[in-house]
C-alpha positions as a printed NumPy array, in Angstrom:
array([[211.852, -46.346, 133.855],
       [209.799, -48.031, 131.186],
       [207.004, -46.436, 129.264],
       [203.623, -47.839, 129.567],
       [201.935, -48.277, 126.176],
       [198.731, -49.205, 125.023],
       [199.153, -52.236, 122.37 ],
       [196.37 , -51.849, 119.885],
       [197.154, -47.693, 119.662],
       [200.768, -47.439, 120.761],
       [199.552, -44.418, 122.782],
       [202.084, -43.558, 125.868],
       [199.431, -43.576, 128.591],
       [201.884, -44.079, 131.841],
       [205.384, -45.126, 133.316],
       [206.63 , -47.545, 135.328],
       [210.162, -48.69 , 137.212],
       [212.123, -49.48 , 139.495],
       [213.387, -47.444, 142.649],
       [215.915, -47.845, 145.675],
       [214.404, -47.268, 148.723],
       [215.954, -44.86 , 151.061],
       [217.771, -46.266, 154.39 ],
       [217.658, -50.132, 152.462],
       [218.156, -52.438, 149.992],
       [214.611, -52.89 , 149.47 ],
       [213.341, -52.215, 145.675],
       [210.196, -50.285, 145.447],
       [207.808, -50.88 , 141.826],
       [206.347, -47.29 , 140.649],
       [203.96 , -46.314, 138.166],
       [201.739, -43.755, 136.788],
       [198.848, -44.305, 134.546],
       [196.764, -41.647, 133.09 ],
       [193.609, -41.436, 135.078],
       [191.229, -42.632, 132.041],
       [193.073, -45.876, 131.84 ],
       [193.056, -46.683, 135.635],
       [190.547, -49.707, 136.926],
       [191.349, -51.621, 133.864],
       [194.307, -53.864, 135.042],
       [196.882, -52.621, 133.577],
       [199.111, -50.877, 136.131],
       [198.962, -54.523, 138.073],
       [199.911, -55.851, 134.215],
       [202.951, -53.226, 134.062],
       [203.887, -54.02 , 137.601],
       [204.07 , -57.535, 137.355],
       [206.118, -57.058, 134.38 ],
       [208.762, -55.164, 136.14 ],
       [208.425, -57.616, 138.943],
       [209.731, -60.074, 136.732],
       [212.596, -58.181, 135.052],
       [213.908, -57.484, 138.298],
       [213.865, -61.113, 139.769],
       [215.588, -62.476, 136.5  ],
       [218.246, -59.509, 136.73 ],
       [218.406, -61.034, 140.583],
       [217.1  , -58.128, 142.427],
       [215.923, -59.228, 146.252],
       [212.328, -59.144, 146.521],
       [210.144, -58.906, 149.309],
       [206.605, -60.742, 149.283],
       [205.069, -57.508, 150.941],
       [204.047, -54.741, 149.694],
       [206.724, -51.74 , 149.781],
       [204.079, -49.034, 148.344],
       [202.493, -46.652, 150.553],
       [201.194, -43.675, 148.512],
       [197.238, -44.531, 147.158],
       [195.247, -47.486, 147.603],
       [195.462, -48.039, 143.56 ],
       [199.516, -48.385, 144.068],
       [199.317, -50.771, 146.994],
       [196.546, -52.744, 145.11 ],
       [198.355, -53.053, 142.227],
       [201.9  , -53.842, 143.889],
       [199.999, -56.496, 146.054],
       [198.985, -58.385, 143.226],
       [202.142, -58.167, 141.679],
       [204.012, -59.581, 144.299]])
């Protein structure tokens, strides 16, 4: 898990990782953002990030979606993927 901070305040506003998810070997991207900064890209920015960590540390990834909880997850890990 990686904090989520805001560059030009250095303000902890979220998190984001990486999960296992259960019965596979499919890698699930999480996040939480603090409602005021939602709608301004940045959970798809912090995704995409992680997105790329994993593929470089040669984690399988799948080019659909594996998030099912709120439209503003499967949004976000959409575009990230």
């Amino acid at each position: 898990m990686w904090a989520v901070v805001l560059k030009r305040t250095g303000a902890v506003i979220g998190h984001v990782g990486l999960q296992n998810l259960e019965g596979g070997d499919e890698i699930e991207i999480y996040y939480l953002l603090d409602k005021p900064h939602w709608d301004q890209g940045l959970a798809t920015e912090a995704a995409t990030a992680v997105y790329r960590f994993a593929r470089e540390k040669g984690c399988e990834t799948s080019s659909r979606s594996p998030c099912r909880t709120t439209s503003r997850r499967r949004t976000s890990c959409a575009r990230s993927g």
